[in-house]
C-alpha positions in Angstrom: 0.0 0.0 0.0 1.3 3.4 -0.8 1.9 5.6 1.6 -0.6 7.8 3.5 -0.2 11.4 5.1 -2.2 11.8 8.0 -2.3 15.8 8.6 -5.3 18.1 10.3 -5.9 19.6 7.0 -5.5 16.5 5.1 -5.0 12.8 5.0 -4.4 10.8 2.1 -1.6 9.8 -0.8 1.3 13.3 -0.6 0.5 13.6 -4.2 -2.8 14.5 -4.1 -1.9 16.8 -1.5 0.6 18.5 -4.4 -2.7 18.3 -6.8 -5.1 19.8 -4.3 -2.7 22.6 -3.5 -2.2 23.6 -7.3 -5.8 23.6 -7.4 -6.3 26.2 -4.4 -8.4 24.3 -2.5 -5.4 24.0 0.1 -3.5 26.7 1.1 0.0 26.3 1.2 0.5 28.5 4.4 -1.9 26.0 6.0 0.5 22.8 5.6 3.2 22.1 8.2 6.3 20.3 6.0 7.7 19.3 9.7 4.9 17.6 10.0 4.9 15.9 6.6 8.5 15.0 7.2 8.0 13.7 10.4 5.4 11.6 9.4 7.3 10.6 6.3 10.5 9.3 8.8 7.8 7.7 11.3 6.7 5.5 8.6 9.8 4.7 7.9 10.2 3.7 11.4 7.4 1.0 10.7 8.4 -0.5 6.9 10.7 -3.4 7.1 12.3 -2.6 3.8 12.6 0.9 2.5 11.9 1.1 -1.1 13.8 3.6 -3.4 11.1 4.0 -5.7 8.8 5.2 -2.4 11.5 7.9 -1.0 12.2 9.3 -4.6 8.2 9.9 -4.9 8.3 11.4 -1.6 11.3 13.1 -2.2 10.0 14.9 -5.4 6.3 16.5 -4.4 8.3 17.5 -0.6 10.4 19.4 -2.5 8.2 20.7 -5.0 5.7 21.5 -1.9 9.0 23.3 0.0 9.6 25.4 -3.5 5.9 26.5 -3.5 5.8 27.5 0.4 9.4 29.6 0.1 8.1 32.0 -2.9 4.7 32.7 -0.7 6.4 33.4 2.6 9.1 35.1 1.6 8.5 36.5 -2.1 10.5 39.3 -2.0 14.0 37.0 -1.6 13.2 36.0 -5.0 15.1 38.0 -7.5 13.4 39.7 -10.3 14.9 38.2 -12.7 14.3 34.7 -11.4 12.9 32.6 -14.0 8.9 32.4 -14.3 7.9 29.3 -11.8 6.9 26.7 -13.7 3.2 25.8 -13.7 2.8 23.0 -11.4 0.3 21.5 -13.2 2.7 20.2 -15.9 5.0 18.8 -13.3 2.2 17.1 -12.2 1.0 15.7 -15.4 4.4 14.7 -16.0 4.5 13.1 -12.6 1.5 11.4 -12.6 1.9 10.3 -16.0 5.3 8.2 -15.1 3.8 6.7 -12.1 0.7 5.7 -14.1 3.2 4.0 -16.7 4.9 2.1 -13.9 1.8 0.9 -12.3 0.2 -0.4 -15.3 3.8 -2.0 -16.2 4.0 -4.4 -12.8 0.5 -5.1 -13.6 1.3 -6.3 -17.0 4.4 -8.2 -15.3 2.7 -9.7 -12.5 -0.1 -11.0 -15.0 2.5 -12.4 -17.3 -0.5 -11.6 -20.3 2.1 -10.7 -22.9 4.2 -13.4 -22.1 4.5 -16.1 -24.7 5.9 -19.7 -24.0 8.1 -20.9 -26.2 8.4 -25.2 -27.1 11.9 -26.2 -25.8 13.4 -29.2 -27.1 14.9 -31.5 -24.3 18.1 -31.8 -26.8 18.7 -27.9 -26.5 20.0 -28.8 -23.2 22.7 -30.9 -21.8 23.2 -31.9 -18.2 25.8 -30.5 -16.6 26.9 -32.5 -13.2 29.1 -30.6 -10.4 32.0 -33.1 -9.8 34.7 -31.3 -7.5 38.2 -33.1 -6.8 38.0 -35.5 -4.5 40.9 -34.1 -2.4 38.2 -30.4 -2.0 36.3 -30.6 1.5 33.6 -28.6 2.3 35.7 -26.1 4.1 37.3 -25.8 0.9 33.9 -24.8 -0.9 33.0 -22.5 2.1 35.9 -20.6 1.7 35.8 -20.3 -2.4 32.3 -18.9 -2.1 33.1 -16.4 0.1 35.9 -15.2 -2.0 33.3 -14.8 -4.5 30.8 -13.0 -2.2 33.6 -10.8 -1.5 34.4 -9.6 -4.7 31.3 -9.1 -6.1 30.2 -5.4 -5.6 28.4 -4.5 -2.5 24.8 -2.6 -2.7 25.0 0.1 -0.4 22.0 1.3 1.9 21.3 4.1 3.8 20.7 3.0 7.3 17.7 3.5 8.5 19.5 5.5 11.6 21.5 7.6 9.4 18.3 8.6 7.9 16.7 9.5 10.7 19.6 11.5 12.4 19.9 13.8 9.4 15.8 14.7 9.4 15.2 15.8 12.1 13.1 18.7 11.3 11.7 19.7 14.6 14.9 19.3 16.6 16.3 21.8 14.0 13.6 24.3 14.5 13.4 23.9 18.4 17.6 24.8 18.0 17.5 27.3 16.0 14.7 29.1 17.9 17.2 28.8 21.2 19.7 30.3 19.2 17.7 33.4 17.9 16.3 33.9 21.5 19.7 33.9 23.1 21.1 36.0 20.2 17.9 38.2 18.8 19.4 38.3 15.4 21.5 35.6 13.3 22.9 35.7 10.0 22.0 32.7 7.4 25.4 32.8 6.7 26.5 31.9 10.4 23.6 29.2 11.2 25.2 26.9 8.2 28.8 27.5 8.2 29.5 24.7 10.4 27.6 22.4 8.4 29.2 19.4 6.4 26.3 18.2 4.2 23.5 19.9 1.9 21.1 18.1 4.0 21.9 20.5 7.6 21.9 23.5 5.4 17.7 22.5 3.5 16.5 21.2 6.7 18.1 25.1 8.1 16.2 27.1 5.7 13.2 24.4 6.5 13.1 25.3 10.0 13.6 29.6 9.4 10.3 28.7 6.8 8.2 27.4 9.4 9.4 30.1 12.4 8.3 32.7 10.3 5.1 31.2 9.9 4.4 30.9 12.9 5.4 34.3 13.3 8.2 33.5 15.8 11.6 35.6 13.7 10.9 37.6 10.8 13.5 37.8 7.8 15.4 40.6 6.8 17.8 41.3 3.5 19.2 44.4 2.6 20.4 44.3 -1.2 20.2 41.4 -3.6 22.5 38.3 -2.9 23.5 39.3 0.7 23.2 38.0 3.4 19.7 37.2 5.1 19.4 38.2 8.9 17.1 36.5 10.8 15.1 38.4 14.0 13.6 36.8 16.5 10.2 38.6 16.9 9.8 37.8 20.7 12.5 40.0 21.6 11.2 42.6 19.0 7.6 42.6 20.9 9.1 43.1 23.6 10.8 46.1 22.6 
């Protein structure tokens, strides 16, 4: 079964979630991507076997969805020369029209319809009988096969924990709001330049997104291409 978000404002496959949103009859603003990642990473939690089909799917309408949300909340970082977006619609077509083609092809697979047997003659084949040396021992077999294993090349997985330490969205924004209150205003510049991997520096921008939703810092940027400040908005009530 594919998988489900379960959200206040929605529940249901993430995709139609993308559709609905293109459609207007979600709001954007409305729809917490913490939430949708953390949901995403407790389901990984549950599957047994993590399917790279399933995290590329997930992996293309979150960022899609995060694109959307940054130009809404903060339009004017966008420069004005930024390329039109592109109308999500036709991402979507295009989406929905490769999924389509892979659903209907393990359909056509698992029913085996187009599959035509073909007469074999007994004669085509010979037998072929596995006579070792007499002098080879088992141990001897054992340890040839695992000089085989060993050189064939090894499939590489993400572990589950490694996955699950580098998305951690709330953490992130429960950090950086420490940070802003101890510090009132940060530069974007000095929140990521300690960070080693692409992934610290998204789920960064992910977490400033959803503060300034929530109306907790507010985002500042004084020319084109420099450097955003961001302002925790506690300390600026209070003033």
């Amino acid at each position: 079964m594919a998988y489900q978000i379960a959200l206040e404002q929605y529940q249901g496959p993430l995709d139609v979630l993308l559709q609905l949103i293109e459609q207007e009859k979600l709001n954007i603003t409305d729809i917490s991507l913490a939430d949708i990642t953390e949901s995403f990473l407790q389901h990984l939690d549950k599957v047994e076997e993590l399917y790279p089909e399933e995290l590329a799917d997930f992996l293309v309408v979150a960022t899609r969805l995060l694109y959307i949300k940054s130009r809404v909340l903060l339009p004017y970082l966008i420069r004005d020369d930024d390329e039109p977006i592109v109308d999500l619609a036709e991402h979507l077509k295009i989406y929905k029209e490769f999924r389509d083609a892979s659903l209907a092809l393990e359909q056509r697979l698992s029913e085996r319809a187009f599959a035509m047997p073909r007469p074999v003659r007994a004669a085509q084949f010979e037998a072929v009988e596995f006579a070792p040396p007499k002098r080879v021992t088992t141990e001897d077999l054992h340890d040839l096969y695992v000089g085989v294993v060993d050189r064939l090349e090894t499939v590489i997985k993400i572990p589950q924990a490694a996955i699950r330490k580098a998305i951690t969205l709330k953490e992130k924004i429960t950090a950086l709001y420490t940070v802003l209150r101890q510090h009132q205003r940060v530069q974007f510049s000095a929140l990521i330049s300690d960070s080693t991997d692409r992934m610290n520096v998204v789920l960064t921008f992910l977490a400033i997104l959803e503060l300034v939703k929530q109306n907790s810092v507010s985002v500042e940027q004084t020319e084109q291409f420099s450097d955003i400040l961001i302002v925790c908005q506690e300390t600026t009530n209070a003033n």
